[in-house]
KEVEX-773866 format. One line per 8 residues: number of its first residue (from 1); their letters; for each residue z, y, x of C-alpha. Coordinates in Angstrom, 3 decimals, always signed. Example, Ala and Ser with C-alpha at 12.3 -4.5 7.8 and 13.67 -1.06 7.14 Angstrom:
BEGIN
1> AS> +7.800 -4.500 +12.300; +7.140 -1.060 +13.670 .
// end
This chain:
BEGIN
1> XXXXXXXX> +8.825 +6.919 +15.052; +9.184 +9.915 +17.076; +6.507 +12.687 +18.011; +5.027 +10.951 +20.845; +4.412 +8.197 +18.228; +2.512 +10.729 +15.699; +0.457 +11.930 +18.816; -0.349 +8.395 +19.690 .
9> XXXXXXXX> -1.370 +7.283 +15.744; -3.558 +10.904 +15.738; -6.100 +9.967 +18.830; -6.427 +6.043 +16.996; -7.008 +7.327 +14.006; -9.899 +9.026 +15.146; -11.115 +6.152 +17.572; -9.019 +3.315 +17.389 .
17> XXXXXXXX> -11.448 +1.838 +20.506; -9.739 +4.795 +22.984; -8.733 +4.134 +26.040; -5.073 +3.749 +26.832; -5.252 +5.715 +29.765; -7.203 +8.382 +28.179; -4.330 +8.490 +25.377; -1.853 +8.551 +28.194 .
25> XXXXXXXX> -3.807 +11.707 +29.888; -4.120 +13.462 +26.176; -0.809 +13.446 +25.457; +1.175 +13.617 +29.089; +2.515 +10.338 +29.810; +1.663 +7.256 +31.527; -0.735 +3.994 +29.996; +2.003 +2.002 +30.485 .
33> XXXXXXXX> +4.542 +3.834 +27.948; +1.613 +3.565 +25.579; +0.589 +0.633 +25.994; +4.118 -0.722 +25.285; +4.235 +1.945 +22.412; +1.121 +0.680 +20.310; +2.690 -3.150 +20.622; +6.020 -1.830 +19.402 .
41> XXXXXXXX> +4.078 -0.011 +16.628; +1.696 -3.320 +15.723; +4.785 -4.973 +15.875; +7.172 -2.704 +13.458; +3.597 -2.634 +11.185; +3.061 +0.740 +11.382; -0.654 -0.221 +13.022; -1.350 -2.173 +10.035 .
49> XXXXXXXX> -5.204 -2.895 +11.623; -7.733 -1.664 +14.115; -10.949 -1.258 +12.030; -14.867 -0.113 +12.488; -16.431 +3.367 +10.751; -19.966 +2.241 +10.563; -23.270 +4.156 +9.292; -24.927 +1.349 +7.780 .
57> XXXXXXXX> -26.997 +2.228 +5.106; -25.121 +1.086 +2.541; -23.313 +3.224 -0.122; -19.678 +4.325 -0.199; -18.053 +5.535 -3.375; -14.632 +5.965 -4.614; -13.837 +3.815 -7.896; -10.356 +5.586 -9.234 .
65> XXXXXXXX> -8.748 +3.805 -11.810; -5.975 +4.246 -14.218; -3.886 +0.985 -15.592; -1.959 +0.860 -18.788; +1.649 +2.536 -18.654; +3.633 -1.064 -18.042; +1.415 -1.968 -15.440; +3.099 -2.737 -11.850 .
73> XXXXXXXX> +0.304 -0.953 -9.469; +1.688 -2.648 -6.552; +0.044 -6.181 -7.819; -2.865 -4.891 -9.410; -3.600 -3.265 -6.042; -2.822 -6.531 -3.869; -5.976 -7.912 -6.334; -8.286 -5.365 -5.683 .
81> XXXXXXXX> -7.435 -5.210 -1.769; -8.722 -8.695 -1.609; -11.981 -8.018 -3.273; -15.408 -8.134 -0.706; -16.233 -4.488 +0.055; -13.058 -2.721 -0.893; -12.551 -1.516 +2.287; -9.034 +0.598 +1.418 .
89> XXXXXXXX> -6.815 +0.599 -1.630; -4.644 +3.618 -2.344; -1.814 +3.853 -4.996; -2.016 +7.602 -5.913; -0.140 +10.494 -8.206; -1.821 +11.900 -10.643; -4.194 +10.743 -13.726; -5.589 +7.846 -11.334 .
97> XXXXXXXX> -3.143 +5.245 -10.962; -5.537 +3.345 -7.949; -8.405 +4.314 -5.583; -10.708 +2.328 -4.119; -12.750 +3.111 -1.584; -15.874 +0.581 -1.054; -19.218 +0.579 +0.854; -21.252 -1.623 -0.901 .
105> XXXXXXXX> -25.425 -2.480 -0.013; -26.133 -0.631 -2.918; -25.893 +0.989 -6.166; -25.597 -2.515 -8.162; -22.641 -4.329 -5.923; -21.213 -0.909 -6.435; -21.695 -1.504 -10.402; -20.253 -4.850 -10.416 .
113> XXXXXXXX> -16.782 -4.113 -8.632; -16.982 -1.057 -11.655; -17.614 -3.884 -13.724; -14.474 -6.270 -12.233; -12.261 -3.977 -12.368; -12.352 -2.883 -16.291; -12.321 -6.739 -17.098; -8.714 -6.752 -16.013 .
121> XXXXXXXX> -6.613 -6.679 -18.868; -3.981 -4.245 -17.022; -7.433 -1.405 -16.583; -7.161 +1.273 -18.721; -10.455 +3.974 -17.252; -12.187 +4.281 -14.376; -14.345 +6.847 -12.846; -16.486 +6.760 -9.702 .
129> XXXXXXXX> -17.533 +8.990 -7.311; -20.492 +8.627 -4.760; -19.075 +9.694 -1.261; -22.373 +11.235 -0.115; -21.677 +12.124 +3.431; -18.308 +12.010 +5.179; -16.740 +13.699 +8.283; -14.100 +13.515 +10.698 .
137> XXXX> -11.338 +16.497 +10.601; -10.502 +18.307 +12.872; -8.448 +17.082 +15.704; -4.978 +17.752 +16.228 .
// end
């Protein structure tokens, strides 16, 4: 993956519905080169998915949790990732061993994926956080 690459991955990021030529005209080359450069990166999995930032009502938190010390995070993760409205699942440093990040219809589905996740045997704590509004940075 090379800088054109990075340049490419910043603009989707942002809007993964833009335009290949306007990504061409951003960053100086033509649709064609990245047209053939998003495939190659689909293909190689570096695009994992295209997805959809909606404003929907519903409420987003963060649910970090923290497994027990023999606990392979990788699995316990693959779990949660399947779970209806976890929308991402990050394995983090730090006291939090996993984050999810949900947007549930409200405050109770919210509850019960709490609720899910401590009756795994490998859950240790969790704490949640209410993401009460959210922005886009800055663009590159």
């Amino acid at each position: 993956m090379d800088d054109l690459d990075r340049q490419i991955l910043d603009i989707l990021r942002r809007d993964a519905r833009t335009p290949y030529t306007e990504i061409a005209s951003q960053v100086g080359t033509s649709e064609g080169t990245i047209r053939n450069r998003v495939e190659r990166l689909l293909e190689g999995g570096i695009i994992e998915r295209f997805t959809v930032s909606t404003r929907t009502g519903n409420i987003k938190a963060m649910i970090e949790i923290s497994v027990k010390v023999d606990v392979d995070t990788t699995e316990v993760s693959e779990e949660m990732a399947t779970w209806e409205q976890v929308d991402f699942v990050w394995q983090v440093s730090g006291e939090e061993d996993v984050v999810l990040i949900v947007d549930a219809a409200d405050t109770g589905a919210v509850n019960q994926l709490i609720t899910r996740a401590r009756e795994l045997d490998e859950v240790q704590d969790t704490k949640t956080r209410l993401i009460l509004d959210e922005r886009l940075g800055r663009a590159p």
